[in-house]
KELO-802220 format. One record per residue: x, y, z of N, C-alpha, C, CB in turn. Coordinates in steps of 0.1 Angstrom, whole numbers, plus 5000, padded with zeros to 4 digits. Atoms other than C-alpha are relative to their C-alpha. Glycine has a CB too. Example, Ala and Ser with C-alpha at 12.3 -4.5 7.8 and 13.67 -1.06 7.14 Angstrom:
500949885000512349555078500950125000499050005012/499149895000513749895071499250115008500450054986/
***
This chain:
499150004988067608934687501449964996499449905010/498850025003070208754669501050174991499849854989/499149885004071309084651500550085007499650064993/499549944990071709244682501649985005499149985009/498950104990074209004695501350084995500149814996/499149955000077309154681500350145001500249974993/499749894996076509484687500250055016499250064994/499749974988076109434723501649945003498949955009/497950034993079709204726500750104996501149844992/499649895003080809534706500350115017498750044988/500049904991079509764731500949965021498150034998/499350034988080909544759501250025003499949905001/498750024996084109484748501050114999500549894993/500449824997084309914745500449995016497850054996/499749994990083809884778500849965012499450015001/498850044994086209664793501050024997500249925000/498949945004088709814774500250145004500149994987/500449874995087710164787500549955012498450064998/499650014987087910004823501349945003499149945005/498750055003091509824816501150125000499949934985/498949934999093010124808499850125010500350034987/500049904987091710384835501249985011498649975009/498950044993094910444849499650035019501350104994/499949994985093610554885499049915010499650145003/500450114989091910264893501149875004498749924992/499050084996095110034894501050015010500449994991/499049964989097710024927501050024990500449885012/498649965010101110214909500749975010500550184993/498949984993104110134928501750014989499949865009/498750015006107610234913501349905008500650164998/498750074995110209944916501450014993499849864999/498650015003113210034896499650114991500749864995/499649915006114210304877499349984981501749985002/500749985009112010364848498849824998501450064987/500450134999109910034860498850005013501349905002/501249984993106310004875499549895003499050084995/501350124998103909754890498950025005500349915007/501349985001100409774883499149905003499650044989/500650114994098109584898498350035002500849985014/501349924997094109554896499649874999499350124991/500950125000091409334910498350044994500049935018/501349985008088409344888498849945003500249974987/500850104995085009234902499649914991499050055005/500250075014084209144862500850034991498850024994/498949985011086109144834499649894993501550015004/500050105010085408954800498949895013502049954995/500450084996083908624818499450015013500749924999/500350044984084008694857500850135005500649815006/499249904991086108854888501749974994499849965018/498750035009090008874872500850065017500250114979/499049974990093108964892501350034990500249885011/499049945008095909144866501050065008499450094989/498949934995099609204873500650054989501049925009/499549955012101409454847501550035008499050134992/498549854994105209564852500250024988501949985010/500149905014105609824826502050045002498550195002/498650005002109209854816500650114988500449854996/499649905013110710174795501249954998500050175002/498349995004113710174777500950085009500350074985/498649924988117010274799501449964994500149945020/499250064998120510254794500549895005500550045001/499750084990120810064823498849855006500350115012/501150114995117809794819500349974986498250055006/499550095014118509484800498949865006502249954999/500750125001116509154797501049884993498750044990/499750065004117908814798499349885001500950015001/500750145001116608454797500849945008499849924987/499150084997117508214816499749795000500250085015/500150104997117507794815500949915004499549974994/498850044991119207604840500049854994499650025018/499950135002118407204824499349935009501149974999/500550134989116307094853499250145002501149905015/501249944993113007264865500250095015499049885003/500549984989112807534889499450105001500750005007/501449904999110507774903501050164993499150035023/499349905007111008104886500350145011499050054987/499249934990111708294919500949995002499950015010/498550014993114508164927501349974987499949865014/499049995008115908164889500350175000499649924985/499549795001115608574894500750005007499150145004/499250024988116908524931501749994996499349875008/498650085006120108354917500450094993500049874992/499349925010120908584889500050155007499350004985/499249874993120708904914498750074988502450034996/500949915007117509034887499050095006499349924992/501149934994114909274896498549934999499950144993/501150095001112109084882500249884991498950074996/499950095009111808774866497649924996501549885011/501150035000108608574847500449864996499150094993/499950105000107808244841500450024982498749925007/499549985022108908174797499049924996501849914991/500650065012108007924773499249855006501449964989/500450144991106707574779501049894994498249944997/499050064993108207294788499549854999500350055014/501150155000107506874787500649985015500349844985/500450054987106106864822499449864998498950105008/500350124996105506514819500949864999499049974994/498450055008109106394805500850095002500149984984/499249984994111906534807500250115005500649974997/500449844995110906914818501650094994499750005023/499249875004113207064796499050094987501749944992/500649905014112207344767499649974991500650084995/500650055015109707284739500250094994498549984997/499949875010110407494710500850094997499350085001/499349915000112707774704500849985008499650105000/499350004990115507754726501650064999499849875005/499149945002118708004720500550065011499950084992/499049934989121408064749501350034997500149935011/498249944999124308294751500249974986501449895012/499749965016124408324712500149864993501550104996/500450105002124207934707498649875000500749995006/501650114996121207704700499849864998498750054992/500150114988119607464721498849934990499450065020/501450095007116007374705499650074990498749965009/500449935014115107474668498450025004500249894984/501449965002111807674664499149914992500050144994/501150055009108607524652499450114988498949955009/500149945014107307644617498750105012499449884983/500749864994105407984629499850015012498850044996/499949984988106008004662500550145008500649915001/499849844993105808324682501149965011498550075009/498550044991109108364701500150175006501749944987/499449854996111108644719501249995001499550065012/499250015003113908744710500750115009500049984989/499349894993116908914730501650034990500349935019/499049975005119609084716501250005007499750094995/499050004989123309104732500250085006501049984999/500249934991122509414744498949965014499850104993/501150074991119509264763498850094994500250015018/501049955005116809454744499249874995500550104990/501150094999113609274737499250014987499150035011/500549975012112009164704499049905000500950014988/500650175002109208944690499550034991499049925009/500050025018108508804661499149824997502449984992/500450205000106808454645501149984993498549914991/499250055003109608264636499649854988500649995014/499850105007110308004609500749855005500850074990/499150114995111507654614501750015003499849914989/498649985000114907674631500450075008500550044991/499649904986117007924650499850104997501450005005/500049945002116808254652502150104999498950005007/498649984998120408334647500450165002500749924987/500049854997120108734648500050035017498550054992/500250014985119308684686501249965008498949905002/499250084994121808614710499549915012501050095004/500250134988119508444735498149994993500250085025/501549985010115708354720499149875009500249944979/500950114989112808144736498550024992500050085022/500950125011110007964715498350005011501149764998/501749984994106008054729499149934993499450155000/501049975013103208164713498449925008500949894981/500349935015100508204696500950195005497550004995/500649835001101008604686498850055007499650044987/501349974996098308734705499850174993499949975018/500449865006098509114689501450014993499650145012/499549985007100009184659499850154994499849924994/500249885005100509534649498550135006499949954984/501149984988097809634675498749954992499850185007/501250045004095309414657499949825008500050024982/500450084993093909164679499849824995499050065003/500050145007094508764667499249925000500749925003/501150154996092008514662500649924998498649964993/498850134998093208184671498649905002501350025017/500650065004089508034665498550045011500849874999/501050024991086007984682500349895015498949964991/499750104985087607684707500650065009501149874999/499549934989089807894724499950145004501249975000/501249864991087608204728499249965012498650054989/500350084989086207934754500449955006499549944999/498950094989089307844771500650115009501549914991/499649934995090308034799501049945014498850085000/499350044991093108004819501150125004500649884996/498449864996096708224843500050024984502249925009/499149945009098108374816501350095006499350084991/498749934998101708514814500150074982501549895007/500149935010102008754784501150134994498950035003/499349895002104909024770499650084986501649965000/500449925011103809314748500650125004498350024998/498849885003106109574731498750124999501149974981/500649905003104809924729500650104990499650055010/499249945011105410164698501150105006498950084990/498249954993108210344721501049895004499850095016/498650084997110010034728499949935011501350095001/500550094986108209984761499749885003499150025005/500950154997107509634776499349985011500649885001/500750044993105109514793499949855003499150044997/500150204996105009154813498950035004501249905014/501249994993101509094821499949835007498550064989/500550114990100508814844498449945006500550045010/501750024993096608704848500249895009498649974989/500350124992095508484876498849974995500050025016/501750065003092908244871500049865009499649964980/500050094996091707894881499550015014500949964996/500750014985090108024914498750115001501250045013/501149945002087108174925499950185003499149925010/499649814998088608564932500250024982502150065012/499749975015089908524892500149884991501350074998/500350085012088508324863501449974990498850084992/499150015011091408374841499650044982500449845001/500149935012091408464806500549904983500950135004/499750045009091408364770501150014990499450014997/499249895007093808464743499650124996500549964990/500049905003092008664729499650105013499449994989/499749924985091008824762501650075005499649875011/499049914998094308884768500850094992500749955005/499849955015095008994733499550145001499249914988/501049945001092409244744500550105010498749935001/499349974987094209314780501550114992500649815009/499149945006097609444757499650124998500349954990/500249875006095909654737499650125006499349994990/500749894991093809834762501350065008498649935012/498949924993097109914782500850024988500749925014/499149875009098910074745500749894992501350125009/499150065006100409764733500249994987500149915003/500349975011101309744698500349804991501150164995/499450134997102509364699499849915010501150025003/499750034983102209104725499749804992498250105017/500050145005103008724726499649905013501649964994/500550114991101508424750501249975001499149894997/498950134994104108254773498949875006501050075017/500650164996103507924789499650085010500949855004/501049944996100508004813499549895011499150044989/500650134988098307754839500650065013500649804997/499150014994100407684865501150065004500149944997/498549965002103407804856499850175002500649954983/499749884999102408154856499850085013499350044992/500049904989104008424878501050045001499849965012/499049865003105708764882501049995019498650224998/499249994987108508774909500850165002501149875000/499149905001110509084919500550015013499450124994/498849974989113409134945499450075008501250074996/500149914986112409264978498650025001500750164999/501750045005108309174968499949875005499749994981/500150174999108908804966498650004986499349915023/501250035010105908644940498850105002499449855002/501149914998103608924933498450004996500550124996/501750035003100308754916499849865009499749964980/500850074989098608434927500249854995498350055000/499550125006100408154914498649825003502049995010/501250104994097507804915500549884998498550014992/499850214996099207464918500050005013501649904995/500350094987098507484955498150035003501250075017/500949984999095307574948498850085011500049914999/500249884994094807874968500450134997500450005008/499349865007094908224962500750095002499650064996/499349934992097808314976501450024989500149915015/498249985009101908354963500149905001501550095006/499650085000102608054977499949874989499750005009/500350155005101407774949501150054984497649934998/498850025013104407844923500549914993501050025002/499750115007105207604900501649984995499150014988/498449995007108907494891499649984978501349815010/500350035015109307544852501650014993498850134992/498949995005112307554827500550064996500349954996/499449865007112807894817499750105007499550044987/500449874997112508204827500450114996500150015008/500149855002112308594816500850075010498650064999/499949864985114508854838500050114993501750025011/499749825001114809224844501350035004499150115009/499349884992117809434852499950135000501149994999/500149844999117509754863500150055010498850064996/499549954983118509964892498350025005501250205001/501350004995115709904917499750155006499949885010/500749854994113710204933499049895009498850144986/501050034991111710184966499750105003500249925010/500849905001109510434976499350015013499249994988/500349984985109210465016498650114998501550075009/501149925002105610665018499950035013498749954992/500049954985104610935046499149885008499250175003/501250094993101810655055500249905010499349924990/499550094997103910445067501450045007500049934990/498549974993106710645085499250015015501150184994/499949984988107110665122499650185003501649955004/499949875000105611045129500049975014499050104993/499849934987107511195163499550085003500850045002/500649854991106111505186499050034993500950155001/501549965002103211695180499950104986499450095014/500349895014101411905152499249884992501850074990/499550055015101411615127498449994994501049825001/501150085009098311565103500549964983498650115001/499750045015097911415069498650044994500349834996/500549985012096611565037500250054985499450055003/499750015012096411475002501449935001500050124994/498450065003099011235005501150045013500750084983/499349915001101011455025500350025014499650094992/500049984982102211445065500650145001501149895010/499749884992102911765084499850065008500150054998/500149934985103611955115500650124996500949925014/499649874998104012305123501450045012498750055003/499350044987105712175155502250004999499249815004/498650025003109512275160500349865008500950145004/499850214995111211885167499549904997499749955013/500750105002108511705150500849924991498750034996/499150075006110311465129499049814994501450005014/500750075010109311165101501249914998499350084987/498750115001111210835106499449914987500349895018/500750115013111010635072500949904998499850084984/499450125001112110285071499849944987499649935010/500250065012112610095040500949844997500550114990/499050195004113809695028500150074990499349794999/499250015015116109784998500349874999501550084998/499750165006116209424977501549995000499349964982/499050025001119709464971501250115010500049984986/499149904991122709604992500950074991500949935011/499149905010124909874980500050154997499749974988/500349834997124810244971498850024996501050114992/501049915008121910414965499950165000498949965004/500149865003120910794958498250065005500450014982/501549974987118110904984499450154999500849985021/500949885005115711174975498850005009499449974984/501349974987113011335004499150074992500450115015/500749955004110411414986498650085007499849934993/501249994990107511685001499850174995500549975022/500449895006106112014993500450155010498449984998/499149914992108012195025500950154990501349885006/499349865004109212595015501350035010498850155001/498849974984111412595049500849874996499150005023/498950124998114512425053499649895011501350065006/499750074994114312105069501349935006499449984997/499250104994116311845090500349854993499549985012/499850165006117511555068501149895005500250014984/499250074994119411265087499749844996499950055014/499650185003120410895072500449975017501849964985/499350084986120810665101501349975000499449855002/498750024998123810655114501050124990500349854997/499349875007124810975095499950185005499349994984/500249905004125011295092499050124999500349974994/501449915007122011545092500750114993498650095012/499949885013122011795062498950054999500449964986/501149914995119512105063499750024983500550165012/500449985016117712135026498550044998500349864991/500949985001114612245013499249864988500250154998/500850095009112211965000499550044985498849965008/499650085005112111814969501550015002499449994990/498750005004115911764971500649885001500750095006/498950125001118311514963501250015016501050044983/499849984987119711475000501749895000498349935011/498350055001123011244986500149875000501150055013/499550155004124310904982500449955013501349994989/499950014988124410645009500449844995498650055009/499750164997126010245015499649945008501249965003/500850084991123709995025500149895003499149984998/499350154996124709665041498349904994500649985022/501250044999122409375033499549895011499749974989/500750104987119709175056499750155009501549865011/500549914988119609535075498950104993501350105007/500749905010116709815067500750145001498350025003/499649855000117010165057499750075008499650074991/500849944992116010425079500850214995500349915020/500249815002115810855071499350045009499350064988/500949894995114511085092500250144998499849985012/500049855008113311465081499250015015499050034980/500249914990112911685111499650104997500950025004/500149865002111412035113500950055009498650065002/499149874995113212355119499250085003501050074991/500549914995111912635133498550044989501150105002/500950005009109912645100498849914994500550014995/500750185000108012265104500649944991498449984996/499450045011108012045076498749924994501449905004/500550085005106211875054500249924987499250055001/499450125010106811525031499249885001501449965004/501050095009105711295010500649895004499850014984/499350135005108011015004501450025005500049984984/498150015000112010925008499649884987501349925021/500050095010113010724974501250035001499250004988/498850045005115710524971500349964985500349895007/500050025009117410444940501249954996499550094995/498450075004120510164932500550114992500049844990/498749955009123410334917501049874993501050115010/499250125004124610044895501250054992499249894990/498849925012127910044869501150065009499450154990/498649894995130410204890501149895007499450145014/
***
């Protein structure tokens, strides 16, 4: 029986990696311009019931990564909030029991704060804001213009780390960033410490990377402290110092990970106002035959400003496309429908009308126009 034993944790851990990466069991939402958030509650996984947040991040001109530490503890919503980021994550750790500033690595704005410990997994940002990681040597990383001190490595070269038999038995949140061999990152986020999600090990999450492509990936500070925020979302996992499993129990910490990138929101027919008659849904997909029927889509854009508004829908006839308080323009779906100024505190609103020819549509997506 004992010789069995590794072939079944084999065959298991096969299959949780099989079920990790099935992309159509996870909620997709697109928040920003080449930038996703994945999301899946797992009844089992590794130990128990889990709860995993991923935002998957491609390379862009216009998407940069910075760090931020302010010298005093605060929750990591409202260090994204403040800097105007798309997402932000919790970082490194911190002496929560003294003076809650940064253990370990600590490089801001091309100056450094706290020398690295001898092999210490870190992440490094460059002055473009590109994203690296590495184990570091005693000291600074002076190549880096902003750097921040973790760890362990949890995947090295997509080979999975052991970090011992003790902490194959420790399971707790995790917060986690893993590069992919295109350049991609991934922030992952596990919840744990409650009875919807156990939480996870290193190597478990080591395990979590790889199954979603990673080729790299490094432990942040975790427990407590871990949790994914993003603009116009608010806290999107299950943060546990209030000991519920909700957004609300966020922990203040002393660092934090952002994003920039022009956000995207993604108004869905499911959720629009359908006018007059005709209308059904299928495959995604509203529509009326009905001349006048019309598809009011409302949207909270996180930030105010221009964006570039796209009606997406499988319509052959011209429709009726009208921004609130604008203009209607007659086009045939998919089309780029034009650029629009959004105040903020107010929502969006589009509506796509039929013409004599109905209409039918999927979506309206917005999409910041930054840089200009």
């Amino acid at each position: 029986m004992l010789l069995l034993t590794p072939v079944w944790a084999s065959v298991r851990a096969q299959d949780d990696a099989a079920r990790i990466a099935e992309p159509t069991a996870w909620s997709d939402h697109e928040v920003g311009a080449g930038v996703r958030l994945r999301q899946r509650a797992f009844a089992r996984l590794f130990a128990g019931p889990q709860f995993v947040s991923v935002l998957e991040i491609q390379r862009a001109p216009a998407t940069r990564f910075d760090l931020v530490a302010p010298g005093e503890r605060r929750w990591t919503s409202s260090m994204g909030q403040q800097a105007g980021a798309l997402a932000a994550i919790n970082g490194g750790f911190f002496a929560i029991e003294s003076t809650g500033l940064s253990i370990g690595l600590l490089r801001l704005d091309g100056q450094p704060v706290v020398p690295a410990k001898e092999g210490q997994g870190s992440v490094g940002l460059t002055r473009a804001g590109e994203l690296q990681l590495a184990t570091r040597a005693a000291g600074d990383w002076p190549e880096m213009h902003d750097a921040l001190g973790a760890g362990p490595m949890l995947l090295v070269d997509g080979v999975v780390q052991d970090h011992g038999a003790r902490q194959r038995a420790i399971r707790h949140p995790r917060t986690a960033v893993g590069v992919l061999a295109d350049g991609s990152v991934l922030w992952v986020v596990v919840d744990g410490r409650a009875k919807e999600a156990v939480g996870m090990s290193f190597e478990e999450t080591a395990a979590v990377l790889a199954a979603l492509g990673c080729r790299d990936g490094l432990n942040l500070d975790g427990g407590g402290s871990s949790t994914l925020w993003l603009a116009g979302r608010g806290v999107c996992n299950h943060p546990c110092d209030d000991k519920r499993f909700d957004a609300a129990g966020e922990r203040r910490v002393a660092n934090a990970l952002l994003l920039f990138a022009p956000a995207v929101v993604v108004a869905d027919d499911r959720d629009a106002e359908r006018r007059g008659d005709g209308w059904q849904s299928r495959d995604g997909v509203s529509s009326s035959t009905m001349a006048g029927a019309r598809a009011v889509f409302r949207a909270e854009l996180p930030f105010a400003g221009r964006y570039r508004v796209r009606v997406l829908g499988p319509s052959a006839a011209p429709v009726r496309v009208e921004l609130y308080g604008g203009a209607a323009r007659e086009c045939v779906l998919p089309a780029e429908f034009g650029e629009a100024t959004f105040p903020a505190g107010l929502p969006a609103f589009v509506t796509v009308a039929a013409t004599t020819g109905g209409v039918a549509v999927d979506a309206v997506r917005f999409e910041q126009i930054v840089g200009r």
